[in-house]
PyMOL CGO cylinders between C-alpha atoms (Angstrom):
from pymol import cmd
from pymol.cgo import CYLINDER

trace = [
    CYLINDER, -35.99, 89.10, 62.42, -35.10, 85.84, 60.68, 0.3, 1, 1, 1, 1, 1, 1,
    CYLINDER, -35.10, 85.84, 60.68, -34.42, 82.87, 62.28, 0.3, 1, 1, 1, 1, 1, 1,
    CYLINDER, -34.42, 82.87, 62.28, -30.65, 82.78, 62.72, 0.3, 1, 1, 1, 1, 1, 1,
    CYLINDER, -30.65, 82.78, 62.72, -28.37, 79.39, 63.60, 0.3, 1, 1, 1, 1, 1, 1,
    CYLINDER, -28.37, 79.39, 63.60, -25.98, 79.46, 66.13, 0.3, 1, 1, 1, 1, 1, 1,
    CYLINDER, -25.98, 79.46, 66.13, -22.81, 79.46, 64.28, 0.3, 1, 1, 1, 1, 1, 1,
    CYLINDER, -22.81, 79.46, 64.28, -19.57, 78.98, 66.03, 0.3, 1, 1, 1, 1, 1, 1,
    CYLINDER, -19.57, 78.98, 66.03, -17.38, 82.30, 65.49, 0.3, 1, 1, 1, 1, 1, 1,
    CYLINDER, -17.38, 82.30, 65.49, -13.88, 80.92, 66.04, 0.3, 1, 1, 1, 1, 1, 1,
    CYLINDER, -13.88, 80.92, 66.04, -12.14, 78.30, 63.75, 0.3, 1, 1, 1, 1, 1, 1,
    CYLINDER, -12.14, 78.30, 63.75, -11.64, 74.63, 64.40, 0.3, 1, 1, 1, 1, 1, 1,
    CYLINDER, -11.64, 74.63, 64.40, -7.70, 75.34, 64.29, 0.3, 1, 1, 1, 1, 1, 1,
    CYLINDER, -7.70, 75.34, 64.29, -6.07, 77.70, 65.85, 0.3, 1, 1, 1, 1, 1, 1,
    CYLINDER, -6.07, 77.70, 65.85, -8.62, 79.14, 68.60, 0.3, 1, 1, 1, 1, 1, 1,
    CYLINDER, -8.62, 79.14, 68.60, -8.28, 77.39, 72.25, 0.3, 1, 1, 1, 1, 1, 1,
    CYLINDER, -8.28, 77.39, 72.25, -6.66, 74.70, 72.88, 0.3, 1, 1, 1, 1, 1, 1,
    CYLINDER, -6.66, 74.70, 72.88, -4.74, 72.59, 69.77, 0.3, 1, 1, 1, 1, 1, 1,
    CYLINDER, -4.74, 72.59, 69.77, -5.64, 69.18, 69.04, 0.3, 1, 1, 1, 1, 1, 1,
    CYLINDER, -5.64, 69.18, 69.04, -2.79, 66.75, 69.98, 0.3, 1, 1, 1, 1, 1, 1,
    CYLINDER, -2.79, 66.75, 69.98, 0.33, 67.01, 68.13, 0.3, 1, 1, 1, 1, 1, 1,
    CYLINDER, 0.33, 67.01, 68.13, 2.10, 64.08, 69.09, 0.3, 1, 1, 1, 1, 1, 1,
    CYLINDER, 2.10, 64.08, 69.09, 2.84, 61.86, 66.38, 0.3, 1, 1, 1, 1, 1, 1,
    CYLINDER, 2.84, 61.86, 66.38, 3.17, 57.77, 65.82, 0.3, 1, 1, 1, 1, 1, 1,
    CYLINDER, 3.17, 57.77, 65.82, 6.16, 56.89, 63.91, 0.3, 1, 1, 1, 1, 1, 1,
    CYLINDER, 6.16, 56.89, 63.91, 4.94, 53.14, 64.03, 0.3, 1, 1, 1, 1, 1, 1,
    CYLINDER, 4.94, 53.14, 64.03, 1.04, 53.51, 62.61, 0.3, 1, 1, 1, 1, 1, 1,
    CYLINDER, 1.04, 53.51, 62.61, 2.93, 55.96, 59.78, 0.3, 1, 1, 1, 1, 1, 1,
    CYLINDER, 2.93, 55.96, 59.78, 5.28, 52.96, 59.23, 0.3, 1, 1, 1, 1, 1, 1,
    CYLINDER, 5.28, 52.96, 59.23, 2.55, 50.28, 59.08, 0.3, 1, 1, 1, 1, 1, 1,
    CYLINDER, 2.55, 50.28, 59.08, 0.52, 52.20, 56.56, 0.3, 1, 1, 1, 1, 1, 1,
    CYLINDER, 0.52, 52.20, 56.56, 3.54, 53.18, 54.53, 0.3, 1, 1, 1, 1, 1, 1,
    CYLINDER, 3.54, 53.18, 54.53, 4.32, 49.85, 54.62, 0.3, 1, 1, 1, 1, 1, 1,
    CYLINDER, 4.32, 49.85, 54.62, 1.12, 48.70, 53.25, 0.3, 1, 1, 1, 1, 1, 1,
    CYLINDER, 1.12, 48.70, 53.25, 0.47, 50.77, 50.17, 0.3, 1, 1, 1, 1, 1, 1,
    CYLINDER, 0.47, 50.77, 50.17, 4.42, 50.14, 48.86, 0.3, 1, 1, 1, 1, 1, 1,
    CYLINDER, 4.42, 50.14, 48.86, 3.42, 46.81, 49.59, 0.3, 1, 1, 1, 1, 1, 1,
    CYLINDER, 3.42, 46.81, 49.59, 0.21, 47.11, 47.31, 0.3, 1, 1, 1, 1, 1, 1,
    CYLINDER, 0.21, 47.11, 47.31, 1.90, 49.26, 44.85, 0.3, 1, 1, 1, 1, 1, 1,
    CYLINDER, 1.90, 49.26, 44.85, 4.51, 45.91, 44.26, 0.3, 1, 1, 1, 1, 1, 1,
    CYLINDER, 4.51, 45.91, 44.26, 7.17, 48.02, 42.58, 0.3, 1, 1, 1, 1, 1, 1,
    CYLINDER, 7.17, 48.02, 42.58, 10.27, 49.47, 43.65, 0.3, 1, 1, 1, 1, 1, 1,
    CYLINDER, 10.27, 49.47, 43.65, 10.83, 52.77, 44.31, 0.3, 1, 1, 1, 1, 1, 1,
    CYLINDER, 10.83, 52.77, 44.31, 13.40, 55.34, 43.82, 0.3, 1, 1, 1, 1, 1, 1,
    CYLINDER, 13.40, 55.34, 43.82, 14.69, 57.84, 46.62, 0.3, 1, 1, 1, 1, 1, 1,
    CYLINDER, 14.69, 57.84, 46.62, 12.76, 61.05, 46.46, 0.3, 1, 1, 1, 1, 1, 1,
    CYLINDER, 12.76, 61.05, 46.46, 14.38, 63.88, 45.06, 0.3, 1, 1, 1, 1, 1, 1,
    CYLINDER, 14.38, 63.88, 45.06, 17.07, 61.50, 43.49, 0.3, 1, 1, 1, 1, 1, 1,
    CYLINDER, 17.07, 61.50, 43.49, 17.71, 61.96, 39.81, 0.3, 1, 1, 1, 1, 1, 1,
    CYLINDER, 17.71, 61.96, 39.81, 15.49, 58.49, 39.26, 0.3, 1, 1, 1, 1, 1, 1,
    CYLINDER, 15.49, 58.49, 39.26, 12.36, 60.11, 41.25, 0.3, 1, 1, 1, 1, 1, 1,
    CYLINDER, 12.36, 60.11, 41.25, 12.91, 63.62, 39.39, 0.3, 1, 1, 1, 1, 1, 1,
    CYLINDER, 12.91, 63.62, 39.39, 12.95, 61.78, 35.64, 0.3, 1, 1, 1, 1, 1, 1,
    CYLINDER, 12.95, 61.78, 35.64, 9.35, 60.31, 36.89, 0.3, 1, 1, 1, 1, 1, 1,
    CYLINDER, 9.35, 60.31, 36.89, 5.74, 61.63, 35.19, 0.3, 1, 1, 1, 1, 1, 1,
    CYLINDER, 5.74, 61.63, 35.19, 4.51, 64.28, 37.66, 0.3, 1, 1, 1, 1, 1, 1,
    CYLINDER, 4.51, 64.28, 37.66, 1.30, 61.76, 37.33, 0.3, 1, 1, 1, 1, 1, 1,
    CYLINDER, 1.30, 61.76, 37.33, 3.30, 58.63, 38.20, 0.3, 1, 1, 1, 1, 1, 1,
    CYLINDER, 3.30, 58.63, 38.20, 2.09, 57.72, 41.39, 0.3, 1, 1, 1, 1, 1, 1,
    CYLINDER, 2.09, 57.72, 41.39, 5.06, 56.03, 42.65, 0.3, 1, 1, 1, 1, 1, 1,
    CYLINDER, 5.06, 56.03, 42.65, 6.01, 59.69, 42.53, 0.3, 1, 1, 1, 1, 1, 1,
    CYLINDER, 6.01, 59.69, 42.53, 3.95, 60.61, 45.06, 0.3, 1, 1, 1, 1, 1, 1,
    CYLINDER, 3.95, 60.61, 45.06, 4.63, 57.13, 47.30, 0.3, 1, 1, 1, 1, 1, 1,
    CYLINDER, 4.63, 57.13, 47.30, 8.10, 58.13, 47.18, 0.3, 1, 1, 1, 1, 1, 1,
    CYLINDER, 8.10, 58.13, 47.18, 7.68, 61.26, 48.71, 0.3, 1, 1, 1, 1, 1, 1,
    CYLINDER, 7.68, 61.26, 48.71, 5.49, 60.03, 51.48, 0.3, 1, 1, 1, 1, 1, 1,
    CYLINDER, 5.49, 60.03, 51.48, 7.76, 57.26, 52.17, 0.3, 1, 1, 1, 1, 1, 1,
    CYLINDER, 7.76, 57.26, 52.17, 10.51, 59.92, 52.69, 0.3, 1, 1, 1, 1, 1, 1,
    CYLINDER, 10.51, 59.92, 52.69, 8.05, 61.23, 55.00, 0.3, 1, 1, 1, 1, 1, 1,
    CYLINDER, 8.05, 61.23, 55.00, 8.15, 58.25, 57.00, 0.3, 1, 1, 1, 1, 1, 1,
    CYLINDER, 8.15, 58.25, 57.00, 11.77, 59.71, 58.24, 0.3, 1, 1, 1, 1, 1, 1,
    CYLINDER, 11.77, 59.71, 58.24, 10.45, 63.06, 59.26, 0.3, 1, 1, 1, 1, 1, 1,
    CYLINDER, 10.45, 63.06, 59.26, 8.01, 61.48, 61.19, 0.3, 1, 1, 1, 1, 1, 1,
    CYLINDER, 8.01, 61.48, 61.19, 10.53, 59.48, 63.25, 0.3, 1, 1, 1, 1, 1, 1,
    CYLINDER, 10.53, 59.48, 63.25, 12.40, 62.13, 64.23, 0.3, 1, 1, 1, 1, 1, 1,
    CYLINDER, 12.40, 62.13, 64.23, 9.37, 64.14, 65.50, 0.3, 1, 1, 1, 1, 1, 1,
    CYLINDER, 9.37, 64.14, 65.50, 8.65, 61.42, 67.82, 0.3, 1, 1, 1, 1, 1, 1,
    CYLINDER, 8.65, 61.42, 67.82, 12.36, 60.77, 69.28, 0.3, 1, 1, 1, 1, 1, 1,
    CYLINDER, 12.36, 60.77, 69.28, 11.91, 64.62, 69.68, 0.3, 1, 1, 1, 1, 1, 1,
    CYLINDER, 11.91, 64.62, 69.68, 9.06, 64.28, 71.40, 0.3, 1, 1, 1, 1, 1, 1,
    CYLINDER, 9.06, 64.28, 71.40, 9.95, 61.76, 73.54, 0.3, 1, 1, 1, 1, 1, 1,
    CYLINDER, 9.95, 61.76, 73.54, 13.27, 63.38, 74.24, 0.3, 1, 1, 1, 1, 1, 1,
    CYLINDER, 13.27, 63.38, 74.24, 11.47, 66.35, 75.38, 0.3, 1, 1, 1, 1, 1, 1,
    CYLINDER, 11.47, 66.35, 75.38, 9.23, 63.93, 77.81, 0.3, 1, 1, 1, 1, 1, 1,
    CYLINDER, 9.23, 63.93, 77.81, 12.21, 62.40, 79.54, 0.3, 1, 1, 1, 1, 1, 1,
    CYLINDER, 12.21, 62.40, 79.54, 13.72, 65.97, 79.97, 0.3, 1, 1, 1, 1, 1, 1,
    CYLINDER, 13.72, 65.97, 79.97, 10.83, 67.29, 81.66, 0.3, 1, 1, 1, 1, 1, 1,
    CYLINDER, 10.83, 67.29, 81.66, 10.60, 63.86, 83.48, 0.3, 1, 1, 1, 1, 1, 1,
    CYLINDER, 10.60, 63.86, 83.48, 13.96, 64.52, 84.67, 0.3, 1, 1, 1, 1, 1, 1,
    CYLINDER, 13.96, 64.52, 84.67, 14.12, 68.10, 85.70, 0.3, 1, 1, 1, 1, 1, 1,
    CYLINDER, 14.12, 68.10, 85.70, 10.18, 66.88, 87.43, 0.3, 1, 1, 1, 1, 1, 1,
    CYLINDER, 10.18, 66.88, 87.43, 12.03, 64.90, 89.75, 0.3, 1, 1, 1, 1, 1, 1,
    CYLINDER, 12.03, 64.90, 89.75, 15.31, 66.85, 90.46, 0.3, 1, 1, 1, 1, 1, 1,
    CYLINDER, 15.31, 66.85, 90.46, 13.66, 68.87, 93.27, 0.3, 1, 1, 1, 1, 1, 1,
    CYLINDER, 13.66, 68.87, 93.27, 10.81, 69.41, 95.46, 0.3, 1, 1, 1, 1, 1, 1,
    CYLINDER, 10.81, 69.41, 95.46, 8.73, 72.20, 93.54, 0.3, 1, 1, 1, 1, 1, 1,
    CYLINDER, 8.73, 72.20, 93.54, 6.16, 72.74, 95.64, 0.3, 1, 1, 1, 1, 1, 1,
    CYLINDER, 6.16, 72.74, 95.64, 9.14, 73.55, 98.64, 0.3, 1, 1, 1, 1, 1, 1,
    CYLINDER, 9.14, 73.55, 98.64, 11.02, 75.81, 95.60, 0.3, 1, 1, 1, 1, 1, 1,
    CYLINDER, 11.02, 75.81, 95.60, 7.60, 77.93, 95.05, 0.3, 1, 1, 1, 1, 1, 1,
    CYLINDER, 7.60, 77.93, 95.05, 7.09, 78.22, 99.06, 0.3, 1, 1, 1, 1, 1, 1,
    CYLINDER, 7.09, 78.22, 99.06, 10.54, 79.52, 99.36, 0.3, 1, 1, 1, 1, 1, 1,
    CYLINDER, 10.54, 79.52, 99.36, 10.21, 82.19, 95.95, 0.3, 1, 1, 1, 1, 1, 1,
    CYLINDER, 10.21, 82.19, 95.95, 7.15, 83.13, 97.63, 0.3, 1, 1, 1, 1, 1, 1,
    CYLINDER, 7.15, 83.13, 97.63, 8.36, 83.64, 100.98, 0.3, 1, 1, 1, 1, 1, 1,
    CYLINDER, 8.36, 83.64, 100.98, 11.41, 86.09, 99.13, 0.3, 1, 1, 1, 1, 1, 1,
    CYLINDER, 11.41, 86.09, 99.13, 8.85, 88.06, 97.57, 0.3, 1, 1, 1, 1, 1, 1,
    CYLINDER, 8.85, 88.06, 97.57, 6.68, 88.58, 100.72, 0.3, 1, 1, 1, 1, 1, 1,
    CYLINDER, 6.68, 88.58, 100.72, 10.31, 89.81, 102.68, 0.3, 1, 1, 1, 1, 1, 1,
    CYLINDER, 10.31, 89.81, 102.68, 11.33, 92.06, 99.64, 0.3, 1, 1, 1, 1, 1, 1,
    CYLINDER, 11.33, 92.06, 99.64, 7.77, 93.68, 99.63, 0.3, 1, 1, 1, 1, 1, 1,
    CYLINDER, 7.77, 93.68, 99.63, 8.23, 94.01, 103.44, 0.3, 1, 1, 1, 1, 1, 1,
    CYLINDER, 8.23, 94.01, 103.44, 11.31, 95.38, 103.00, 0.3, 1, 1, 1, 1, 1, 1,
    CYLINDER, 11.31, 95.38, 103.00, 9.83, 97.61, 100.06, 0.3, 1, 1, 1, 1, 1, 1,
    CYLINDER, 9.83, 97.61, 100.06, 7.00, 99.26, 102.66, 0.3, 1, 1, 1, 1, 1, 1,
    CYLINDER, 7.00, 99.26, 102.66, 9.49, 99.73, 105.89, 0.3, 1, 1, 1, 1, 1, 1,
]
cmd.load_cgo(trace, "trace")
């Protein structure tokens, strides 16, 4: 037999656990910011009839776009944030540890009452 490498079987992406999907609104911003900035021209609205008359090949094509981005961005993050606070919220509207005691005491009398 040939020497053989250990080579891992599963993918990088979607095997175990996923890499972090929570997103920064603000670092998007900054760098956003910074190549519209370099690019020292204005703009139009992607997908407007201005962005749609633009060269394929025109990069400010392509900046446009990815400033509309920008948006989608921020409202993954309020999302995500909304999310936290909700679990946040329904993490301190009881005692869960005295909730799973008392679902786990029902289920020990119904399989009581199951055998008798």
């Amino acid at each position: 037999m040939t020497d053989q490498q250990a080579v891992e079987a599963r993918p990088l992406t979607g095997a175990g656990s996923p890499a972090s999907q929570e997103v920064s609104w603000w670092a998007t911003h900054q760098f956003i910011t910074a190549l519209v900035n370099q690019a020292n021209t204005t703009l139009p609205w992607a997908g407007t009839p201005a962005w749609r008359a633009l060269d394929d090949g025109d990069p400010r094509k392509l900046l446009a776009l990815a400033l509309a981005g920008e948006h989608h961005v921020l409202r993954i993050e309020i999302g995500q944030e909304a999310i936290e606070d909700a679990g946040q919220q329904i993490s301190a509207a009881e005692d869960w540890s005295v909730v799973a005691q008392q679902v786990q005491r029902r289920r020990e009398i119904d399989s009581l009452r199951r055998t008798a």
